[in-house]
Backbone as a printed PyTorch tensor [residue, N CA C, xyz], in Angstrom:
tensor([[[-13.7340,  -7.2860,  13.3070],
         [-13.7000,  -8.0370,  14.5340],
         [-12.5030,  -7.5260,  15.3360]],

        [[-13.2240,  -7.0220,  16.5340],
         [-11.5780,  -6.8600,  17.5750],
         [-11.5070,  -7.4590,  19.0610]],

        [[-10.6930,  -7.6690,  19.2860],
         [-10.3390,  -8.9560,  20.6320],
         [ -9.3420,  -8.5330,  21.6400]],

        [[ -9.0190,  -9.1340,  22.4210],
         [ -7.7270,  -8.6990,  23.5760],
         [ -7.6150, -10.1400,  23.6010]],

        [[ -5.9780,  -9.8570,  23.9120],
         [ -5.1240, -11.2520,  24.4260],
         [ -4.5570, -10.5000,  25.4360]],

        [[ -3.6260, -11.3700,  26.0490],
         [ -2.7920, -10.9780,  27.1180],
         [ -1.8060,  -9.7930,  26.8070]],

        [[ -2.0080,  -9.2690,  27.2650],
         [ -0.7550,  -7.6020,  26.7160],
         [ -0.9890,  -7.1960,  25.2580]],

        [[ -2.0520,  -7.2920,  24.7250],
         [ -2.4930,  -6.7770,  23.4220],
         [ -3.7440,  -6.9740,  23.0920]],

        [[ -4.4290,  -6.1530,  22.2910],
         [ -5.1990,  -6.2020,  21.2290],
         [ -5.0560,  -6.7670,  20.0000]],

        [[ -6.1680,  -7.1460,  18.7590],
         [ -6.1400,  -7.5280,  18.0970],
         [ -7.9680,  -6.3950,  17.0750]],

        [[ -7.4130,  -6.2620,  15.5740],
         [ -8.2380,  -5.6720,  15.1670],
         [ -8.2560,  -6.3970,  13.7390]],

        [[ -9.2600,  -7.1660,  12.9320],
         [ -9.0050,  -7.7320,  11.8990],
         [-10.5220,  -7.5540,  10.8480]],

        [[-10.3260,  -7.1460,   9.9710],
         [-11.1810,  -6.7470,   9.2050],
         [-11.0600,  -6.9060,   7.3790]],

        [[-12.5170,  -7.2030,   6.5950],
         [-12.3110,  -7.9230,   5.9050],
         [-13.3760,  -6.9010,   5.0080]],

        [[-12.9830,  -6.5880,   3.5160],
         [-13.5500,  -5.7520,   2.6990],
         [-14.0300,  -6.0710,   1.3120]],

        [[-15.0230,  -5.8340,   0.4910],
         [-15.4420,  -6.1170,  -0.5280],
         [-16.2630,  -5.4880,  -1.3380]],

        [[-15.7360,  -4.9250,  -2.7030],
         [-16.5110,  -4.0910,  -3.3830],
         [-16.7290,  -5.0120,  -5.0290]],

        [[-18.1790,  -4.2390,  -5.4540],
         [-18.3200,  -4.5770,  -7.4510],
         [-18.9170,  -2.9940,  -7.7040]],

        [[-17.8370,  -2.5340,  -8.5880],
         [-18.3810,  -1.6850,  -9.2090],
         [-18.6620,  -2.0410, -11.1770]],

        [[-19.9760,  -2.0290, -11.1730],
         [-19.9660,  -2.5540, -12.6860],
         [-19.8940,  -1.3190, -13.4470]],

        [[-19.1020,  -2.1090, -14.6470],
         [-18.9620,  -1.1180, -15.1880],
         [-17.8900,   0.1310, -15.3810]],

        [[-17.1410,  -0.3650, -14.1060],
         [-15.8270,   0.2360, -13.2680],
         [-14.2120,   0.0520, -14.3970]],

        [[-14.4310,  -1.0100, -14.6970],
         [-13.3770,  -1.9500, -15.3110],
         [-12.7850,  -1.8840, -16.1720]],

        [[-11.9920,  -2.5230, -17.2370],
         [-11.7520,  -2.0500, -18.3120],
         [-10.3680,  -1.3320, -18.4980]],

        [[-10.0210,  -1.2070, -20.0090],
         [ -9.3160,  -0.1960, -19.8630],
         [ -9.8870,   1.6230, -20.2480]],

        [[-11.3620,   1.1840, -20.6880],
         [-12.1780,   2.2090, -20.7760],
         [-12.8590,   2.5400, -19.9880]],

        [[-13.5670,   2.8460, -18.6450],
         [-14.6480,   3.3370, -18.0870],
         [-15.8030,   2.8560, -18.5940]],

        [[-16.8180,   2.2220, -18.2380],
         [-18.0540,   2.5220, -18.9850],
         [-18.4040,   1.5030, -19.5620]],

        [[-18.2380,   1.2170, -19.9970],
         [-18.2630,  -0.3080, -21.3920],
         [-18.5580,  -1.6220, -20.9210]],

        [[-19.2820,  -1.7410, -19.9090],
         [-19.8950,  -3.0270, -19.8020],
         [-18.7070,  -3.9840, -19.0240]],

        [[-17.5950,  -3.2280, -18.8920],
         [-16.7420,  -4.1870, -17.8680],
         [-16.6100,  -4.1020, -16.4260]],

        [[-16.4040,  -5.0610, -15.3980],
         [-16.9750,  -5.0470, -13.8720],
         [-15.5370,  -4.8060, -13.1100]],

        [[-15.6080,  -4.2370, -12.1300],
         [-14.0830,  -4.1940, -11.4970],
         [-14.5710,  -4.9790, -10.0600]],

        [[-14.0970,  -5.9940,  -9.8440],
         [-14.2100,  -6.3580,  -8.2640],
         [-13.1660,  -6.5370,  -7.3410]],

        [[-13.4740,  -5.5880,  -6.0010],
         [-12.2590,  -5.8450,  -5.4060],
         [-12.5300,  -6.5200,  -3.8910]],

        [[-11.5190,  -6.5810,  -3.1070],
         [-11.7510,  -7.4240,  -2.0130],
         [-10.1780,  -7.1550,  -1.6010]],

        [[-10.5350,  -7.4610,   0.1520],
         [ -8.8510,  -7.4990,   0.8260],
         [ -9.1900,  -8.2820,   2.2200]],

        [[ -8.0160,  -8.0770,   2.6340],
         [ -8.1740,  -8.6160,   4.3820],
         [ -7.7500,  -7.6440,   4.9190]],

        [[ -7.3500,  -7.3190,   5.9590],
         [ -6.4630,  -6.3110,   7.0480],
         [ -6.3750,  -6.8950,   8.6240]],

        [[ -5.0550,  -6.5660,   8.9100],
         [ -5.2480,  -6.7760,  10.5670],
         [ -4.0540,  -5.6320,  11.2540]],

        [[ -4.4280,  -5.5640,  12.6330],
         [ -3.7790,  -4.1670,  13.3590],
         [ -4.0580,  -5.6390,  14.9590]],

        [[ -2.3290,  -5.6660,  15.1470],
         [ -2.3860,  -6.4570,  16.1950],
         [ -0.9600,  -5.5500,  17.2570]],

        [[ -1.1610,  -5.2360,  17.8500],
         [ -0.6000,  -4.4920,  19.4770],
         [ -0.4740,  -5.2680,  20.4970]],

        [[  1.0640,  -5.3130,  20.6310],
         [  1.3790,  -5.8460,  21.9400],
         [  2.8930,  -5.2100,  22.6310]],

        [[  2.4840,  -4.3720,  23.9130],
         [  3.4040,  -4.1470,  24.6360],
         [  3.4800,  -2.5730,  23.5610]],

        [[  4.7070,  -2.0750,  23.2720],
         [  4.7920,  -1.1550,  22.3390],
         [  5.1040,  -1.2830,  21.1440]],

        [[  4.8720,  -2.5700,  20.8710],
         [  5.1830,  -3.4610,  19.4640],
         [  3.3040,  -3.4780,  18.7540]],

        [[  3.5950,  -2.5220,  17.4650],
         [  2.4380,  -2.7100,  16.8010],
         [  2.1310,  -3.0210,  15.0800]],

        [[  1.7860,  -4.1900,  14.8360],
         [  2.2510,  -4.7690,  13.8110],
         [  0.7520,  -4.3530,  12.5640]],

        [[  1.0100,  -3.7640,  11.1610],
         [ -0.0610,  -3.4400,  10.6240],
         [ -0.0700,  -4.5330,   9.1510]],

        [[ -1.3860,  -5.1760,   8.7810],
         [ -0.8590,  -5.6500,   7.6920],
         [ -2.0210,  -5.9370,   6.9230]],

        [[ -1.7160,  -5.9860,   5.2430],
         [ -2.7780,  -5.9070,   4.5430],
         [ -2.5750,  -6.3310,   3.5830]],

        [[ -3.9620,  -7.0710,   2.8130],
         [ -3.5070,  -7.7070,   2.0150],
         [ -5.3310,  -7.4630,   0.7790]],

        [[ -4.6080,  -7.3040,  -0.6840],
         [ -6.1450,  -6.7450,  -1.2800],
         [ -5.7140,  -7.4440,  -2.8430]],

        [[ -6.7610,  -7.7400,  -3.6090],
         [ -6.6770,  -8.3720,  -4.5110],
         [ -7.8890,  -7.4350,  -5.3810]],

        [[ -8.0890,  -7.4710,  -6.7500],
         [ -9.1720,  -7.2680,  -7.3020],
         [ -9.4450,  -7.7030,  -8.4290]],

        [[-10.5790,  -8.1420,  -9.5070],
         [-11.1590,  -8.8740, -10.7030],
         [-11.6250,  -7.3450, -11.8060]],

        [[-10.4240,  -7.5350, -12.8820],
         [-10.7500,  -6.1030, -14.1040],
         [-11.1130,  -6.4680, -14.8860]],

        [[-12.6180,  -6.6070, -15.6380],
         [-12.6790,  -7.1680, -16.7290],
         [-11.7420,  -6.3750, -17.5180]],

        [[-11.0610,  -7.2750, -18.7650],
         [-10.4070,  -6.5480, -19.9150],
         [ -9.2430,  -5.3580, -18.8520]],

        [[ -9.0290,  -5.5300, -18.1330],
         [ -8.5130,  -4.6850, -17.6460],
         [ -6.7180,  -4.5720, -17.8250]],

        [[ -6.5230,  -5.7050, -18.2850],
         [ -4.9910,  -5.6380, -18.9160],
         [ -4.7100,  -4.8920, -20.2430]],

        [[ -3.3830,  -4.1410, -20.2830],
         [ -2.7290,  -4.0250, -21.2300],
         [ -3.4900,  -4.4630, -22.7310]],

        [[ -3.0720,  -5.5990, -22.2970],
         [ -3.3670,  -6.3220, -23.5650],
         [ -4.5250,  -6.8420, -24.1240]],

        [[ -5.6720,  -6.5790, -23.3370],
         [ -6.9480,  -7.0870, -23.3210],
         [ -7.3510,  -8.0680, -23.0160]],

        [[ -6.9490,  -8.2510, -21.9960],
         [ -7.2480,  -9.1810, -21.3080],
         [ -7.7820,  -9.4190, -19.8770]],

        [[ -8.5130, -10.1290, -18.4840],
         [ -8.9220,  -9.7750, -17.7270],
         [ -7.6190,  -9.6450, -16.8430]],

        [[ -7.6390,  -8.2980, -15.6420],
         [ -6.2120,  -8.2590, -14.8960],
         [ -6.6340,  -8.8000, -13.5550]],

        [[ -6.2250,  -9.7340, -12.6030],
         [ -6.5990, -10.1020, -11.4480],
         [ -5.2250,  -9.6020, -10.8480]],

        [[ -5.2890,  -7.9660, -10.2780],
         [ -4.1910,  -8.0500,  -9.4660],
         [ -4.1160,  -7.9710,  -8.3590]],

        [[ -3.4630,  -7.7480,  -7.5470],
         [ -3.3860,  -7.8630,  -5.5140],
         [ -2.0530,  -7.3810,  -5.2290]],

        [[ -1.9810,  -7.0630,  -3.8930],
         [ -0.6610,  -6.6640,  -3.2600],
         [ -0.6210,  -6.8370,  -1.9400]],

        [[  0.3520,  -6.4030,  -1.0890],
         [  0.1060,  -6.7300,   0.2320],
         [  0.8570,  -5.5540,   0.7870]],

        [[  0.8990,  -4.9300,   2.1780],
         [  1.7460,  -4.3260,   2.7960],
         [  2.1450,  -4.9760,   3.6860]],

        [[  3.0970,  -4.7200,   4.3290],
         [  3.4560,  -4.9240,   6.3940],
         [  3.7560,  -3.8140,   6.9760]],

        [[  3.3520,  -3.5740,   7.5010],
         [  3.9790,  -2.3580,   8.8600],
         [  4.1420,  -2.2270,  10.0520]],

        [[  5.7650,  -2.8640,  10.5490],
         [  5.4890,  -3.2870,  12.1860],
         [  6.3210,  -1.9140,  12.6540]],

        [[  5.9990,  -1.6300,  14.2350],
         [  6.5140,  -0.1240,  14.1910],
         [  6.3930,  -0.6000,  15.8840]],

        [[  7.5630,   0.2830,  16.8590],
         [  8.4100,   0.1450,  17.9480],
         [  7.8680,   1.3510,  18.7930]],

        [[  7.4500,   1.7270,  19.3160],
         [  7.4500,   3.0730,  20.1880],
         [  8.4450,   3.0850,  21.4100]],

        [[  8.9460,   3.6200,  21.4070],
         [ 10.8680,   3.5940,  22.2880],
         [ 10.0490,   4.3700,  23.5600]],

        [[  9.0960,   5.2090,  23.4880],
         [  8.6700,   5.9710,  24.5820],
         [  7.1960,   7.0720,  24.4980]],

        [[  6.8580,   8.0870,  25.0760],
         [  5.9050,   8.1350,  24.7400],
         [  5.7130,   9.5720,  23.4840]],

        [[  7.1400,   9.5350,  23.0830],
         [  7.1300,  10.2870,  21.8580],
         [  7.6770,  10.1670,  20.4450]],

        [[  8.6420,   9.3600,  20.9430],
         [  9.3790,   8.3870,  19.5840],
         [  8.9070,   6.6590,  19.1870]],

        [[  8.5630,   6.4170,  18.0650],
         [  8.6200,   5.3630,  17.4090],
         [  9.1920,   5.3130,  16.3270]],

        [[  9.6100,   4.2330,  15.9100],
         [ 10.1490,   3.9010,  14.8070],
         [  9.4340,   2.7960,  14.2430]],

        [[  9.2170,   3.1820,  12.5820],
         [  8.6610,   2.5440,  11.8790],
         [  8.6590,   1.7090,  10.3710]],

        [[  8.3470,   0.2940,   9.9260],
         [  9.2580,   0.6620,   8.6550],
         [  7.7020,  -0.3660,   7.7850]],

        [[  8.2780,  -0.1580,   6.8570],
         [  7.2120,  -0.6600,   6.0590],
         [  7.5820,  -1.2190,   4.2820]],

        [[  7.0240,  -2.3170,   4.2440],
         [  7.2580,  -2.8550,   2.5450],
         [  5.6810,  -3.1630,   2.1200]],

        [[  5.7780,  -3.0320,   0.9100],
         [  4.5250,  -3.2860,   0.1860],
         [  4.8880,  -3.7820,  -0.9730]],

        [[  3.6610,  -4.4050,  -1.8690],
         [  4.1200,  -4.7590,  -3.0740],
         [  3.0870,  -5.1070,  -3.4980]],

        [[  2.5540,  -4.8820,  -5.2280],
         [  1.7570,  -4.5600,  -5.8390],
         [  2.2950,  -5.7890,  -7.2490]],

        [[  1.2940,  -6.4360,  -7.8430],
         [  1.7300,  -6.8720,  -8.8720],
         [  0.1270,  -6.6740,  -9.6940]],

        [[  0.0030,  -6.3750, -10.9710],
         [ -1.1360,  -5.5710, -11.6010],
         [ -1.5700,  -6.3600, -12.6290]],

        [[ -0.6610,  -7.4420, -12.5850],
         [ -1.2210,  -9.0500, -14.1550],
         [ -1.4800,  -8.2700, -14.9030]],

        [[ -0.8870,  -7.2090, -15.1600],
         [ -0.8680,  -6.9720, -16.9570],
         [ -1.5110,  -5.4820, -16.6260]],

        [[ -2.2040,  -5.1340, -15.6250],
         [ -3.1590,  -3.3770, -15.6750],
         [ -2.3910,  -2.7460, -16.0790]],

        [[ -0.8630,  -2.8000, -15.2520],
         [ -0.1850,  -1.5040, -15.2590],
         [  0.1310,  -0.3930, -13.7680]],

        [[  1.3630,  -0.3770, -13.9740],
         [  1.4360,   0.3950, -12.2970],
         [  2.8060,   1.5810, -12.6780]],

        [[  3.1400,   2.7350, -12.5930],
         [  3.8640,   3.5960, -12.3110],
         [  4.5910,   4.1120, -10.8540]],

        [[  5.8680,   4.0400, -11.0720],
         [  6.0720,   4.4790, -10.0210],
         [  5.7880,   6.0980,  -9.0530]],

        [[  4.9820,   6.2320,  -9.9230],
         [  4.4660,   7.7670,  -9.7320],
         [  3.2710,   7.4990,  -8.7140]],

        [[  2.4350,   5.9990,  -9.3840],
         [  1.7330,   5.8750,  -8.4310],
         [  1.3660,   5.3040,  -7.2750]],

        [[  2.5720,   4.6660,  -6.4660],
         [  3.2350,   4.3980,  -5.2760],
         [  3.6430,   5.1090,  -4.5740]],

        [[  4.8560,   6.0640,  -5.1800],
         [  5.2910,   6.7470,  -4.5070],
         [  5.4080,   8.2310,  -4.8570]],

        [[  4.9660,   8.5450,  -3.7880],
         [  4.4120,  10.6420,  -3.6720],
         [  5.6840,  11.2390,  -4.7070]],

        [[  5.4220,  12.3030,  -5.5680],
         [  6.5020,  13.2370,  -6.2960],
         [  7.6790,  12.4730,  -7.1360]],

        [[  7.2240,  10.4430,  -6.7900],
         [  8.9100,  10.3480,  -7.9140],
         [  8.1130,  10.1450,  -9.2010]],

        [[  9.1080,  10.3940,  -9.8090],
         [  9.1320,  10.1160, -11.7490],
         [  8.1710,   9.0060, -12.1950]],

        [[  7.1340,   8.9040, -12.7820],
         [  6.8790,   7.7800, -13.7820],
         [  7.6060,   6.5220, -13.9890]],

        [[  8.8640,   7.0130, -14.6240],
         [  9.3070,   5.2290, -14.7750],
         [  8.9010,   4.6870, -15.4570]],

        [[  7.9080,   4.8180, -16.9800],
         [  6.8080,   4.0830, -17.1710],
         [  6.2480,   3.1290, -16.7250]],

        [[  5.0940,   2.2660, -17.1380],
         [  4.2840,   1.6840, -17.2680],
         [  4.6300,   0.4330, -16.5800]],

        [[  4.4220,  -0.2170, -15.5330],
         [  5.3780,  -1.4820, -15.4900],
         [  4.2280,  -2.3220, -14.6130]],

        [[  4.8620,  -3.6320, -14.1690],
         [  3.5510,  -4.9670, -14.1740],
         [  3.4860,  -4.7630, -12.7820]],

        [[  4.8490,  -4.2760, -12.1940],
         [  4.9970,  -4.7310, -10.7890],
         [  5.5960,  -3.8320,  -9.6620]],

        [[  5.3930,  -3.3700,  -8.7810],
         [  5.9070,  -2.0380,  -7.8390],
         [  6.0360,  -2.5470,  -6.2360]],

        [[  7.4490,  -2.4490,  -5.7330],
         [  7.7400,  -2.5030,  -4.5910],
         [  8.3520,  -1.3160,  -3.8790]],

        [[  7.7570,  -1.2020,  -2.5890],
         [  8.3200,  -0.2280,  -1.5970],
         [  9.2480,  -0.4230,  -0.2390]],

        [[  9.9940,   0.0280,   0.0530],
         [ 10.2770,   0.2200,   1.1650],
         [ 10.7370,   1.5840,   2.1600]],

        [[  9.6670,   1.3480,   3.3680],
         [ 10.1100,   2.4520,   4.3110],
         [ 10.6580,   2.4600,   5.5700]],

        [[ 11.3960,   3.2790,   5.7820],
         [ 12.4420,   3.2320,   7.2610],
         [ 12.5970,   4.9150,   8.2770]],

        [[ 11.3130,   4.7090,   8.4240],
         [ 11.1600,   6.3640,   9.1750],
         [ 10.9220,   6.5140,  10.8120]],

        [[ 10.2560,   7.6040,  10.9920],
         [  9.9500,   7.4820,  12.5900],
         [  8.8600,   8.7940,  12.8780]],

        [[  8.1190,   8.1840,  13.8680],
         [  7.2860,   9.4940,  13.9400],
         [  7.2970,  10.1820,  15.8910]],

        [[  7.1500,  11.6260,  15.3370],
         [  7.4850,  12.4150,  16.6690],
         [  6.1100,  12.6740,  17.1020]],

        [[  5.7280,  12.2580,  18.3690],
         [  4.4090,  12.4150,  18.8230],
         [  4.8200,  13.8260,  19.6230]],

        [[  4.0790,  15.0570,  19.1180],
         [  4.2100,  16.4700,  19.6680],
         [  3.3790,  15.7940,  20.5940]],

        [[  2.0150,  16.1950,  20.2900],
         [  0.7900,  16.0930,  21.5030],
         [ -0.0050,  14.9210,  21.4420]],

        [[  0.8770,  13.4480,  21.5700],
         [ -0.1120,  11.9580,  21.2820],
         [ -0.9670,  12.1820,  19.4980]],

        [[ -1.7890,  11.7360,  19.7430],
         [ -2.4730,  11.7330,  18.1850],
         [ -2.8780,  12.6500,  17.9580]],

        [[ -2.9020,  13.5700,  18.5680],
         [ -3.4960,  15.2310,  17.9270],
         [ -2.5850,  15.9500,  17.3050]],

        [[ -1.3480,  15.5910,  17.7590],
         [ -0.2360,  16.4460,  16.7530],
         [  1.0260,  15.7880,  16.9250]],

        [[  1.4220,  15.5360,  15.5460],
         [  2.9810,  14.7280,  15.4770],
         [  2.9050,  14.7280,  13.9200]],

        [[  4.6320,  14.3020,  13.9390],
         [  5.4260,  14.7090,  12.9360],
         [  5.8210,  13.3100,  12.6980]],

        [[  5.8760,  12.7380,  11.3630],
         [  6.5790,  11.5870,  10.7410],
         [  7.4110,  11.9890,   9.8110]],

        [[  8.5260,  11.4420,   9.3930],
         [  9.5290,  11.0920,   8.4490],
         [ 10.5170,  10.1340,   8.2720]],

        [[ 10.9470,  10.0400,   7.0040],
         [ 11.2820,   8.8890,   7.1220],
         [ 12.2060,   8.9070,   5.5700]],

        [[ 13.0050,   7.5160,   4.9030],
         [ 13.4270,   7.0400,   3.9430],
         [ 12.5700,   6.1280,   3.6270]],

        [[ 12.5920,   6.9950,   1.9760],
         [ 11.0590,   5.7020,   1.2830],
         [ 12.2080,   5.0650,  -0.2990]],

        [[ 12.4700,   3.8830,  -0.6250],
         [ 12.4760,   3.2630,  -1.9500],
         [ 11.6180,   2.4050,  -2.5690]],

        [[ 11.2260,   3.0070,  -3.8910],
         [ 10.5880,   2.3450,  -5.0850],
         [ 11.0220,   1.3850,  -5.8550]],

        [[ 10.2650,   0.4580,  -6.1380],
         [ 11.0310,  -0.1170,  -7.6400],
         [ 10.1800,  -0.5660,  -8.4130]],

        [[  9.6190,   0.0850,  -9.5340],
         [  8.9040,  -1.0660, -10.6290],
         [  9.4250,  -1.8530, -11.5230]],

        [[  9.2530,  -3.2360, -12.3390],
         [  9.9120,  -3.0320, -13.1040],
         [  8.8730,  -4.7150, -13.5470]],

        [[  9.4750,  -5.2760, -14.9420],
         [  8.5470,  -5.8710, -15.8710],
         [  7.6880,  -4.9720, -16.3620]],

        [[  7.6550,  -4.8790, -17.9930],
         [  6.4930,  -3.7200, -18.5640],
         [  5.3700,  -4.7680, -18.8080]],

        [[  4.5840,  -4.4990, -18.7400],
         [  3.3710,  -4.4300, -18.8210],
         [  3.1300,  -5.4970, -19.9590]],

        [[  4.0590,  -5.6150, -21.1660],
         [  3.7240,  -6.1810, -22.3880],
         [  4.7300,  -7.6750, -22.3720]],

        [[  5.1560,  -7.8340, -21.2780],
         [  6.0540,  -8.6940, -20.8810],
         [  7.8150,  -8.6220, -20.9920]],

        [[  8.3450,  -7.6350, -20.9830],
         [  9.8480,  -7.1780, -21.4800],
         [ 10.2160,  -6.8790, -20.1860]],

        [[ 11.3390,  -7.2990, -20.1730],
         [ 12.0990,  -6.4800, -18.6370],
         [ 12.3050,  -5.6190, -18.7550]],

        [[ 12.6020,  -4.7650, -17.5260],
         [ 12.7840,  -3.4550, -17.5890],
         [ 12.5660,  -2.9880, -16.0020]],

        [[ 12.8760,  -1.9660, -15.6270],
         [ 13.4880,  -1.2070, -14.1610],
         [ 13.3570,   0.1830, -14.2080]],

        [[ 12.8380,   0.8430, -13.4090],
         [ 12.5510,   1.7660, -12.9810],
         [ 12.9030,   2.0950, -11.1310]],

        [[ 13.6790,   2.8260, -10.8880],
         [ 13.3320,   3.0610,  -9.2530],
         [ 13.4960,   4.8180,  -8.8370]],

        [[ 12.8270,   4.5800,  -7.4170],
         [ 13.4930,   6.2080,  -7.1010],
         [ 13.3960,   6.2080,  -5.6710]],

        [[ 14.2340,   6.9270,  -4.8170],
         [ 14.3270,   7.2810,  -3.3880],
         [ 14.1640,   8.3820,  -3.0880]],

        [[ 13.5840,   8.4770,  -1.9250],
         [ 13.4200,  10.3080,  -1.2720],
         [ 13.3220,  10.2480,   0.5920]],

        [[ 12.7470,  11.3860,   0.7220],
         [ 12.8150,  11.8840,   1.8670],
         [ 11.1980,  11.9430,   1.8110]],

        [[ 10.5570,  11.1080,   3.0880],
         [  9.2340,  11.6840,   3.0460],
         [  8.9880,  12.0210,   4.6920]],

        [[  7.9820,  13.4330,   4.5870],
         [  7.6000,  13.5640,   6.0550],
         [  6.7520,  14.5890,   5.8360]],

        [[  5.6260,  14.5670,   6.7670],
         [  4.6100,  14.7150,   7.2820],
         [  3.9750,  14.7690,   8.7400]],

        [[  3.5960,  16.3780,   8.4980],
         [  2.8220,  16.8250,  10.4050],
         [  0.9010,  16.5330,  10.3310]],

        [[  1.0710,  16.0680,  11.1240],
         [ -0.5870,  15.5880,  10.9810],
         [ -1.3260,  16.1090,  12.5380]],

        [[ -2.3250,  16.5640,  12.4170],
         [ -2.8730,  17.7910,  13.3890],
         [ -4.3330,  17.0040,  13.3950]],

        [[ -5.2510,  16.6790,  14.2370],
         [ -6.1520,  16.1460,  14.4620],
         [ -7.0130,  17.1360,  15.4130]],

        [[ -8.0430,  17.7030,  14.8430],
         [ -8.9860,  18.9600,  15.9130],
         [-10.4630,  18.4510,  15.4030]]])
């Protein structure tokens, strides 16, 4: 669904999948994975706010054997100063009821960290519009953190980097 208000748009959209059979900590085996989210993309003025939110049903899909119902959410509100600079920042966060999450698999090139319940991000970058959406450059400061293992023990994992990316649209 998308709408206009006064000095903005509005874009909100709503998703839902069953893959049987998906689930598990095996592939195959008679367990169902279901997922589902919300999303919205709301613009006003040069203020554009992104946000999302997704949950899903694993049979057996925990650690421990058990079913994992996990979800996470992002935000991403982001500034455009003009018609080539914005600035942008972004947090997310993932909690996996027992699946399991790495910080490897959040965030691009860092370390493993092992196995852990729960993964948060944060980003503080900016992107260079060369030619509007056909060509521009983002980068930015990204931090990780997982931490609770999986089997219920504390524990911490994090890592920081440099991320950036030219994106070319033809």
């Amino acid at each position: 669904m998308k709408g206009k208000f006064t000095d903005g748009t509005y874009l909100l959209g709503v998703n839902f999948g069953a893959l049987p059979d998906q689930g598990g900590r095996t592939v195959g085996t008679g367990n169902d994975l279901n997922v589902g989210g919300i999303n919205t993309e709301i613009t006003a003025g040069n203020f554009t706010l992104v946000a999302e939110y997704l949950g899903s049903r694993n049979d057996r899909g925990s650690a421990a054997g058990r079913d994992a119902d996990s979800w996470g959410f992002s935000v991403m509100p982001s500034y455009k100063f003009d018609k080539h600079w914005e600035g942008v920042a972004r947090y997310s966060h993932v909690d996996t009821d027992g699946r399991g999450i790495t910080l490897a698999d959040g965030l691009r090139s860092a370390p493993s960290g092992g196995t852990m319940d729960k993964l948060s991000e944060y980003y503080f970058g900016f992107t260079y519009y060369v030619a509007g959406n056909d060509l521009k450059f983002q980068a930015g400061y990204v931090y990780g953190q997982t931490n609770d293992t999986v089997t219920g023990g504390s524990a911490k994992a994090s890592s920081s980097g440099v991320r950036s990316q030219i994106q070319m649209q033809f």
